[in-house]
C-alpha positions as CSV (number, residue, x, y, z in Angstrom):
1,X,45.5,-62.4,55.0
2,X,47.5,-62.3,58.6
3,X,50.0,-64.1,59.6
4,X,51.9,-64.2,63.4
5,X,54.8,-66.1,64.1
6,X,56.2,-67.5,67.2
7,X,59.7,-68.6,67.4
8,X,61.2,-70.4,70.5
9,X,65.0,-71.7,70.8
10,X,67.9,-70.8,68.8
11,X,69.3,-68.5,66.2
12,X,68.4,-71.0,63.8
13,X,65.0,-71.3,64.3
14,X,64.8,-67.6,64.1
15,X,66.5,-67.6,60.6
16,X,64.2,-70.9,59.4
17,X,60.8,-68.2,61.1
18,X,62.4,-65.4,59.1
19,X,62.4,-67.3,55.9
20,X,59.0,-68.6,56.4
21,X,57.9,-64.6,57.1
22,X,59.6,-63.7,53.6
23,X,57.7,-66.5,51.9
24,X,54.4,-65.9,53.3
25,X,55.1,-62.1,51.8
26,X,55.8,-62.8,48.8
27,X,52.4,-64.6,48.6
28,X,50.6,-61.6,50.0
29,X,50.2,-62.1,53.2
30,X,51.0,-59.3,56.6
31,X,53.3,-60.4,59.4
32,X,51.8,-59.2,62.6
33,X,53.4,-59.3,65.8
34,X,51.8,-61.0,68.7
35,X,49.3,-60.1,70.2
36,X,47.4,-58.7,67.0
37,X,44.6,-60.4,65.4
38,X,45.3,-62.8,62.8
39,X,43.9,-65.6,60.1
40,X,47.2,-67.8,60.7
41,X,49.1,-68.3,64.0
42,X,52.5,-70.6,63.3
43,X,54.9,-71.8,66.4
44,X,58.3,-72.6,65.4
45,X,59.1,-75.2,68.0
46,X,61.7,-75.8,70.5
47,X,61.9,-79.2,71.8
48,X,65.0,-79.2,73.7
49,X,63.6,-79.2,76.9
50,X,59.8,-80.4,77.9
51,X,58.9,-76.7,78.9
52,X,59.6,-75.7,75.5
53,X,56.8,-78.2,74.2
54,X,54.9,-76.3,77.0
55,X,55.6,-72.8,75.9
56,X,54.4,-73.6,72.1
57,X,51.7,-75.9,73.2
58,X,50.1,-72.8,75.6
59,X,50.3,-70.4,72.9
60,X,48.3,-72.3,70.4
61,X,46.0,-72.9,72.6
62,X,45.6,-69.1,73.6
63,X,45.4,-68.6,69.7
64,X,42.6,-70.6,68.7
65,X,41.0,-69.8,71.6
66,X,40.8,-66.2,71.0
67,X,40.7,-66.7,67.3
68,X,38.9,-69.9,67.0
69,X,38.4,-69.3,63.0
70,X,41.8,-68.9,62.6
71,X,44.5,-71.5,61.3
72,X,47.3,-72.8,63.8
73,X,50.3,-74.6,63.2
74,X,52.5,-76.4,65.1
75,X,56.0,-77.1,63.1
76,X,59.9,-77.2,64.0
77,X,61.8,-79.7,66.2
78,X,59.3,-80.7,69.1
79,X,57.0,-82.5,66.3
80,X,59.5,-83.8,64.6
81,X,61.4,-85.3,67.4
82,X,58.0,-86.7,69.2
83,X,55.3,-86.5,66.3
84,X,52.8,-89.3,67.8
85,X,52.9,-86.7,70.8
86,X,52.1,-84.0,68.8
87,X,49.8,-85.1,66.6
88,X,47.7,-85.7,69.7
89,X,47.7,-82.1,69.6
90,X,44.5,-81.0,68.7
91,X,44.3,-77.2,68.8
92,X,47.0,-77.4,65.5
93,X,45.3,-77.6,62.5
94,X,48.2,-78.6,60.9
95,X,51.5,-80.4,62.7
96,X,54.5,-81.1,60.8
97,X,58.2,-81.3,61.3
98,X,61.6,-79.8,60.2
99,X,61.1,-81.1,56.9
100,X,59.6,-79.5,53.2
101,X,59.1,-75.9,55.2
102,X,57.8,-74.9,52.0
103,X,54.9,-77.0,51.8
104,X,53.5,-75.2,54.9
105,X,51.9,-72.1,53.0
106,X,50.7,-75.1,50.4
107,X,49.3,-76.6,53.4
108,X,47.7,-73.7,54.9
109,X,45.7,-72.5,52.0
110,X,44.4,-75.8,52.0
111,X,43.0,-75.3,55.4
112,X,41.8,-71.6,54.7
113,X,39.5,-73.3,52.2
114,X,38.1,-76.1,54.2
115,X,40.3,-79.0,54.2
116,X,40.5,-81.4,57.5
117,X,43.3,-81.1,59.8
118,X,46.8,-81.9,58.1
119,X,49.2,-83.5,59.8
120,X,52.6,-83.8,58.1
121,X,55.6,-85.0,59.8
122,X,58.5,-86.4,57.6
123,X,61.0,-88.9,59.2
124,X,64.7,-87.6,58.5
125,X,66.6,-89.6,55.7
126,X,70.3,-90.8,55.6
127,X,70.0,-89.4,52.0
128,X,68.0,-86.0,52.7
129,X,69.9,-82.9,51.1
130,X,69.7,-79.2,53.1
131,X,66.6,-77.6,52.2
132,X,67.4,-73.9,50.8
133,X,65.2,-71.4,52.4
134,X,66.7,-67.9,51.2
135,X,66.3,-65.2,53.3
136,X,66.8,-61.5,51.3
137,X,65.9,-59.7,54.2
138,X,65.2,-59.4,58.3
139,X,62.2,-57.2,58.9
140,X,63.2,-56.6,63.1
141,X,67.3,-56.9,62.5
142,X,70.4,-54.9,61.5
143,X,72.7,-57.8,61.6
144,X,71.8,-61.0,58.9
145,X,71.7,-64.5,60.2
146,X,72.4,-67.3,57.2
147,X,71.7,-71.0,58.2
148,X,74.9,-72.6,56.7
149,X,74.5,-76.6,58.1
150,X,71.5,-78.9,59.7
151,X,71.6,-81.7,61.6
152,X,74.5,-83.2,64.3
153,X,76.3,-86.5,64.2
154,X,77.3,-86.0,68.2
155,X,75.1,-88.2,70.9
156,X,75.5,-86.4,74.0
157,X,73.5,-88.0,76.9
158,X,71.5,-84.9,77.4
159,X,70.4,-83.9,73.8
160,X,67.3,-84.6,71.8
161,X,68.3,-82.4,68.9
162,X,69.9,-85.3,67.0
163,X,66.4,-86.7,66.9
164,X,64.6,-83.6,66.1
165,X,67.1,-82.3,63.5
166,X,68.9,-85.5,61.5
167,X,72.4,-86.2,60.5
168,X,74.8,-83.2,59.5
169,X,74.4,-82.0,56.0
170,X,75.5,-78.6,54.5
171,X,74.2,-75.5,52.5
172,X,76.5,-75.2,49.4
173,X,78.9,-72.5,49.5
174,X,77.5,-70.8,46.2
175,X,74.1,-71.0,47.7
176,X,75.2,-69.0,50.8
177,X,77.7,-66.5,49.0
178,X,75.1,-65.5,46.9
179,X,72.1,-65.0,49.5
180,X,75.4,-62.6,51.1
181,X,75.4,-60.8,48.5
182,X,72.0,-60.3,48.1
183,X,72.3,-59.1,51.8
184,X,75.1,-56.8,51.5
185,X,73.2,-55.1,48.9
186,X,70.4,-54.7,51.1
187,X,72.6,-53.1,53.4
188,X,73.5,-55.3,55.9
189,X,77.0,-54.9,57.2
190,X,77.6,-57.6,59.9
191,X,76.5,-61.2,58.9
192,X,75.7,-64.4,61.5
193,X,76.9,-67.5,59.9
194,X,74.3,-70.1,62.5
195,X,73.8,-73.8,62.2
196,X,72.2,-76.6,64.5
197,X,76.5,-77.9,64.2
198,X,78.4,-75.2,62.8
199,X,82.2,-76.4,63.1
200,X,80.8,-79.9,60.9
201,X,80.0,-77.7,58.0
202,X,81.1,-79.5,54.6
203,X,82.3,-82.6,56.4
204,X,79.6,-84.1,54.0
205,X,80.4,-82.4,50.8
206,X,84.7,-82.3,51.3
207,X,84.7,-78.4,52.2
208,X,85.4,-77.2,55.8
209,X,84.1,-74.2,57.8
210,X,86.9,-72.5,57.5
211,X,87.2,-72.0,53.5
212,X,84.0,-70.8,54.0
213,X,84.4,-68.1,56.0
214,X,87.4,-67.3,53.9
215,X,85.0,-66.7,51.4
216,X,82.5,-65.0,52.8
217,X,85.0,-62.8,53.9
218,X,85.8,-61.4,50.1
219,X,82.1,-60.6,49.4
220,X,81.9,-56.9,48.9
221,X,79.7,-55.0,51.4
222,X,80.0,-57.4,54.5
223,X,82.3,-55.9,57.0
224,X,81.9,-58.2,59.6
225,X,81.5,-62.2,60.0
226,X,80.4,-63.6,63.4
227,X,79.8,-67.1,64.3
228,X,77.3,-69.3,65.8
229,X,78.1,-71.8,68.6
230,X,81.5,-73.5,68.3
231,X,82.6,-77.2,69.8
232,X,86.2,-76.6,71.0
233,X,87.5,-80.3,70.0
234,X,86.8,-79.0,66.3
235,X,88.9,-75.7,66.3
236,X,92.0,-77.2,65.2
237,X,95.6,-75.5,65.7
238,X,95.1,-74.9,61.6
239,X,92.1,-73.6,61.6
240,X,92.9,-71.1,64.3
241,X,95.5,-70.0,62.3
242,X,93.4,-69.3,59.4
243,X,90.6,-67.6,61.2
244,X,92.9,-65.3,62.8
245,X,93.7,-63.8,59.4
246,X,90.6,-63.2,58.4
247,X,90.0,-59.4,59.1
248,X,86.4,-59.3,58.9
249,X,86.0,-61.9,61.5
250,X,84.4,-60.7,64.7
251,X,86.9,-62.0,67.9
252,X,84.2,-63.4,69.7
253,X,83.9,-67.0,69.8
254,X,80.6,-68.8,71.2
255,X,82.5,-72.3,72.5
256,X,79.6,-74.7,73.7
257,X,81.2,-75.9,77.1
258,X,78.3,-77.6,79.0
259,X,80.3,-78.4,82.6
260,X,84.0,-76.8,83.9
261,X,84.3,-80.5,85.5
262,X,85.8,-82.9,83.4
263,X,83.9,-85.9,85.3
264,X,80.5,-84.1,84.2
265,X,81.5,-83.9,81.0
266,X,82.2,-87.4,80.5
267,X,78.9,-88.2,82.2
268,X,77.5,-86.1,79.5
269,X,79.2,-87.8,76.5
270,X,80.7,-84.6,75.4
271,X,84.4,-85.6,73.6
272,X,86.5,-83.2,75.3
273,X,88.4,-82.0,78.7
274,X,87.9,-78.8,80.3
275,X,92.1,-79.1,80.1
276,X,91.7,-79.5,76.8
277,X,88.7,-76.8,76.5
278,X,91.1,-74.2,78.2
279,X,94.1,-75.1,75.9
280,X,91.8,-73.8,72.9
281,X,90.8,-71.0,74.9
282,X,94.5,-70.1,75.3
283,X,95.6,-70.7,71.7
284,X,92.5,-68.2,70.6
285,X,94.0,-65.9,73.1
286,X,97.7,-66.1,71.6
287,X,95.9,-66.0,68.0
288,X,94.2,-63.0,67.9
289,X,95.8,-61.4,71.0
290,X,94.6,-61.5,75.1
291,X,93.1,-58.3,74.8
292,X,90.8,-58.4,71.6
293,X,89.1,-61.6,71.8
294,X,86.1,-62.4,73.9
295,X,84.7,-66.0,75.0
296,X,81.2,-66.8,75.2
297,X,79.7,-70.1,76.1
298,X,76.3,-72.2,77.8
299,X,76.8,-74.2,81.3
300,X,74.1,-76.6,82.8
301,X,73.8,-77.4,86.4
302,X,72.4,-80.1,88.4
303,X,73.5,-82.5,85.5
304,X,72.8,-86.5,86.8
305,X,75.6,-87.4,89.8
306,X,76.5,-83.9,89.9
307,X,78.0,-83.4,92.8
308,X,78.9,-80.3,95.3
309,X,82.3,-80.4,94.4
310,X,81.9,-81.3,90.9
311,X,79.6,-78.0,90.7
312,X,82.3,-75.9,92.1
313,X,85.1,-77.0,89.9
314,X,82.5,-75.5,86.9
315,X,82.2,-72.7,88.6
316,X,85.8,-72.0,89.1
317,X,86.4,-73.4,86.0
318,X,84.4,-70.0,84.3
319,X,86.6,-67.8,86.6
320,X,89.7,-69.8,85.1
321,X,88.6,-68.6,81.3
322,X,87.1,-65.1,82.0
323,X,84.1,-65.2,80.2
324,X,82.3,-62.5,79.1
325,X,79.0,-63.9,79.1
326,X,77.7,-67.6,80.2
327,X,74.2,-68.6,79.8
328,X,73.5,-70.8,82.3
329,X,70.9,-73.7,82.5
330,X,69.4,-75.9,85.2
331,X,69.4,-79.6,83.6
332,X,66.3,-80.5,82.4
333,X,65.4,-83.8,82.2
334,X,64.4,-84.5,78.7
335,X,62.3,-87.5,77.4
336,X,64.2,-89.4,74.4
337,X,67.0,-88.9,76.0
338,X,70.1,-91.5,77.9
339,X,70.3,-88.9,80.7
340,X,66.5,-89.0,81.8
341,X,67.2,-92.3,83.1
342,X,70.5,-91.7,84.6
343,X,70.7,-92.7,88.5
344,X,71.7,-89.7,91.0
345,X,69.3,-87.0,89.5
346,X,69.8,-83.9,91.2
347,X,66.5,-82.9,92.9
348,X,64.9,-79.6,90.9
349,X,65.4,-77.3,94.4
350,X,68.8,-77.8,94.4
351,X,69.5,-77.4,90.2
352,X,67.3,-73.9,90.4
353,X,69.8,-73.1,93.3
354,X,72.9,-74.0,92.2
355,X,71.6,-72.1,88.8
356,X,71.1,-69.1,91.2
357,X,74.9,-69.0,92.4
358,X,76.4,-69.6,88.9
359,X,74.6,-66.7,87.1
360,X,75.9,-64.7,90.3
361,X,79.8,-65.6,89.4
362,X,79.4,-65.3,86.0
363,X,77.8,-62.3,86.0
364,X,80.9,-60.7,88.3
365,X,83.5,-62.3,85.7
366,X,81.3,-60.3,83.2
367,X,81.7,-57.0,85.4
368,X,85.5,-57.8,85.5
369,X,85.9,-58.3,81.9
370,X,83.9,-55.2,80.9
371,X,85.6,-53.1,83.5
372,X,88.7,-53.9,82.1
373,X,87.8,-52.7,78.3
374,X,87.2,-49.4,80.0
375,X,88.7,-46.7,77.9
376,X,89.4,-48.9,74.9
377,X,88.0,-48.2,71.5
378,X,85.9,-50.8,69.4
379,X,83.5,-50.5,66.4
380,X,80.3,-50.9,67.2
381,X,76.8,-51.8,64.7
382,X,74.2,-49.7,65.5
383,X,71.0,-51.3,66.3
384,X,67.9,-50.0,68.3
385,X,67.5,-46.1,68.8
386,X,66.4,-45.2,72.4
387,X,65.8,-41.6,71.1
388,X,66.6,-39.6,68.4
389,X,70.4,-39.8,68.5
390,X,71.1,-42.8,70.6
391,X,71.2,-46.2,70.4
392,X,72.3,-49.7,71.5
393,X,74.5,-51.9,69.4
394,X,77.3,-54.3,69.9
395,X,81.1,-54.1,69.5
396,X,83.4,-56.8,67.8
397,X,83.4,-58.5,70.9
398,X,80.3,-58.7,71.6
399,X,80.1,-55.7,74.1
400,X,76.9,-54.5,74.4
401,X,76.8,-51.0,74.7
402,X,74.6,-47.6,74.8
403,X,76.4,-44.0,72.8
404,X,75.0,-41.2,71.4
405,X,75.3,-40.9,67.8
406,X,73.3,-37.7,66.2
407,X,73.9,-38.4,61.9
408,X,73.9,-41.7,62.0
409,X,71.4,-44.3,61.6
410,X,70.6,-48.0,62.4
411,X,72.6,-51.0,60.4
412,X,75.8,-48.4,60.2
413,X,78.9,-49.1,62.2
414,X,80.6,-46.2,64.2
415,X,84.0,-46.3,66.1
416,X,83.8,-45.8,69.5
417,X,85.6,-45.7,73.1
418,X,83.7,-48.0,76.0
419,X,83.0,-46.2,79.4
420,X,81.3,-48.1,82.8
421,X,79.4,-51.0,82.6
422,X,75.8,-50.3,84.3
423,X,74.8,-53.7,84.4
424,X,73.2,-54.4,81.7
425,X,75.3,-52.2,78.7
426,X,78.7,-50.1,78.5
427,X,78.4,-46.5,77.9
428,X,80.1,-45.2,75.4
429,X,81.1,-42.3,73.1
430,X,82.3,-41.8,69.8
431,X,85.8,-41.5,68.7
């Protein structure tokens, strides 16, 4: 049997698709890529905003079309968080949620022999415990990605997620030091620790994110420990402190920052200041040291009563921290949502164009902040070979970056000294 995945939103989805890939294995089926023939064809939704419903919605469609004996699910957030809408569906043979993954190959082999269309959408529970979906390895990656936390407690105006995902509630820390070991002896080296709320891990069980990276930091094998998506009112001056001594910590630091306007932000519900944003930014910076830490972050535009000025202020406000890479978003008016029926939207021409002329400065603060790493030296994981001897990878800092290194191999990690930036990686060379 055949199996083809499609995964849309974040890392966490792609660790929740790479678990369901390892469990369909181990039960004998092949993982093809798309675009090969298959019997089953499974989305892994994204529901955050109404073109990802269209994205997995389009695809199953082209599936059965092309393959009209074939099974297709529809799972992940976008049924969970609207499941009379997708149960409407009909080109999914089966629809269910973010809930019991592992009762999707049970519910699949029920279909391959005959059984009527399943759908299967569990409401989250105030009591529901973090389902453990071990991963032992990723087929397509050098680096591993371990889902540590579900859910958010936070009700920001423009976010569905709380809907599709439930309350906060954590992986236990021997659960996830000993899926890292089991990684490390694969041979991974560099490890991702992702969640849907990574900084409220353990605020339900009495640990905190930050003993846990302490201890993933003493398992033999890993040598480095990055970090999903950070909310800045949550990096305390403590925990700071603590994550600065921790060796085996990558320097870059994802913080979630939404707007650079402080009126924005509080139109968004978010709980902090862009004073108070920068203020974390700076005690990072006197942490680790100005020069070896790196700030990465997400920025929507054309938010409700958004307004010229309030737009430029953001904009400036990304000049103001230096980041090295913003991934910018026109607002999307989402369904389920307070914002969608917030007065002063922003018409869509204007959103896409103020889109247009933040990924223009932001992409110049990232050519300022890679020209200025020119001639410095970082270690960098090999990843994807573009010949025989050279390949792309990433630095501590999240640098991406092309060098030629004949004897090694992917998954190793080589020193090196960065070199120009041509736009879309830094050459370099090794030391």
């Amino acid at each position: 049997m055949r199996v083809c995945f499609y995964t849309l939103g974040c890392k966490v989805n792609l660790n929740e698709t790479g678990a369901l890939e390892y469990l369909f294995r181990q039960n004998g089926y092949t993982v093809v890529p798309e675009g090969e023939q298959a019997d089953v064809y499974i989305v892994n939704s994204c529901t955050v905003t109404n073109f990802g419903d269209q994205k997995s919605r389009k695809w199953l469609r082209r599936a059965k079309r092309e393959n009209p004996g074939a099974v297709t699910v529809l799972t992940g957030c976008y049924p969970q968080a609207f499941p009379a809408e997708a149960e409407r569906f009909l080109e999914a043979d089966l629809v269910c949620g973010n809930g019991d993954r592992r009762s999707i190959l049970q519910n699949v082999h029920k279909l391959l022999d005959g059984h009527e269309r399943i759908v299967d959408i569990r409401p989250h529970t105030r009591d529901e415990a973090f389902e453990e979906l071990p991963v032992e390895r990723f087929e397509s990656h050098t680096r591993a990605f371990i889902k540590v936390e579900d859910g958010c407690n936070r009700q920001c105006a423009y976010c569905v997620i709380p809907r599709a995902r439930g309350a906060v509630r954590s992986r236990s820390e021997q659960s996830i030091l000993a899926e890292l070991r089991t990684l490390a002896a694969a041979g991974y080296r560099e490890v991702v620790l992702s969640a849907i709320s990574l900084p409220s891990y353990g605020q339900d069980t009495g640990t905190s994110l930050i003993k846990l990276v302490e201890r993933c930091a003493q398992v033999e094998g890993i040598e480095r420990i990055r970090l999903g998506s950070l909310d800045p009112d949550l990096l305390t001056d403590e925990a700071i402190g603590r994550l600065s001594r921790v060796k085996k910590l990558c320097p870059q630091f994802h913080l979630s920052l939404q707007s650079g306007c402080t009126a924005t932000l509080r139109r968004m519900r978010r709980v902090y200041t862009a004073e108070q944003y920068l203020d974390v930014v700076n005690k990072l910076r006197a942490a680790f040291g100005a020069h070896n830490v790196s700030f990465t972050t997400d920025c929507i535009c054309g938010f409700p009563g958004e307004t010229e000025a309030d737009f430029e202020q953001s904009c400036a406000f990304l000049r103001k921290v230096g980041f090295l890479k913003v991934h910018v978003f026109p607002y999307s008016r989402r369904s389920g949502t307070p914002a969608y029926n917030f007065p002063d939207q922003v018409h869509e021409q204007e959103k896409q164009a103020r889109s247009r002329r933040m990924n223009a400065a932001a992409e110049a603060i990232r050519t300022e902040q890679l020209a200025a790493l020119r001639g410095t030296e970082d270690e960098v994981l090999l990843e994807t070979p573009l010949s025989g001897t050279v390949f792309t990878g990433y630095t501590r800092l999240y640098v991406p970056v092309a060098v030629a290194a004949p004897g090694h191999a992917s998954g190793e990690i080589v020193r090196v000294r960065l070199g120009e930036y041509d736009g879309r990686r830094v050459r370099a060379e090794l030391v």
